[in-house]
matplotlib code that plots the C-alpha trace (Angstrom):
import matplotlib.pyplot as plt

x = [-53.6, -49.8, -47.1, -43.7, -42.4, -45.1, -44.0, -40.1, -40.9, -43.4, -40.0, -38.2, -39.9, -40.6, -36.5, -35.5, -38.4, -37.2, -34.0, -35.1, -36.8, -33.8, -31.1, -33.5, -34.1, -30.7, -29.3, -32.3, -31.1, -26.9, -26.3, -27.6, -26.1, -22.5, -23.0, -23.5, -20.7, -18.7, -19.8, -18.9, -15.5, -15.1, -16.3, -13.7, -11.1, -11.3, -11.9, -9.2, -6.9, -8.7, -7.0, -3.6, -3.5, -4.9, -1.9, 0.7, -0.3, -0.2, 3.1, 4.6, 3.4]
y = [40.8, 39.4, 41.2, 40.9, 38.6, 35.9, 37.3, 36.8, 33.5, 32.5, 34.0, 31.6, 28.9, 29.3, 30.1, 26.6, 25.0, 26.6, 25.9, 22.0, 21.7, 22.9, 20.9, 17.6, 18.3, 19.1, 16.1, 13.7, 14.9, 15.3, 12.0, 9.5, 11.0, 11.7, 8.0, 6.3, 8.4, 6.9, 3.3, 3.8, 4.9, 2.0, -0.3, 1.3, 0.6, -2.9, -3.4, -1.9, -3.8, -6.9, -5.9, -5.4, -8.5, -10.4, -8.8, -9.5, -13.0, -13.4, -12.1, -14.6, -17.7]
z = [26.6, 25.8, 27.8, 26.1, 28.1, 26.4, 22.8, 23.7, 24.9, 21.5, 19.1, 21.0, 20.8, 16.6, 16.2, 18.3, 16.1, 12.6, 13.7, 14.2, 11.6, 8.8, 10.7, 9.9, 6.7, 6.2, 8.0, 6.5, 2.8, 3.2, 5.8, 3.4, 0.2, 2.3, 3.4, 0.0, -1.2, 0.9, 0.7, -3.6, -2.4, -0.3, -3.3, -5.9, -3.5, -2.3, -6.7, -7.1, -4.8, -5.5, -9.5, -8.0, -6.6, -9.4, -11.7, -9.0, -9.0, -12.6, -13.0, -10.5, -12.3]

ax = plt.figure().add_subplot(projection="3d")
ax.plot(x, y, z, "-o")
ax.set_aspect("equal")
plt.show()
């Protein structure tokens, strides 16, 4: 019927596709969320420099 050969081959092939199949989920849930974390950071900062040099300019005139 199967020789083992054919069975080591069929764990292989479900291990690579488990394997696939966690790293997408894992990089279709993190990415975005790591991204958008980012992209608020980057916000805050330009706000917050944008502040600075609104007060600087106010204390020259």
């Amino acid at each position: 019927m199967f020789e083992f050969d054919q069975y080591l081959g069929f764990l292989l092939f479900l291990t690579i596709l488990t394997i696939g199949f966690w790293l997408m989920f894992f990089l279709a849930s993190f990415v975005p969320y790591w991204i958008g974390g980012a992209i608020v950071e980057l916000i805050k900062e330009k706000k917050q420099k944008n502040k600075q040099r609104k007060e600087l300019k106010f204390s020259f005139s």
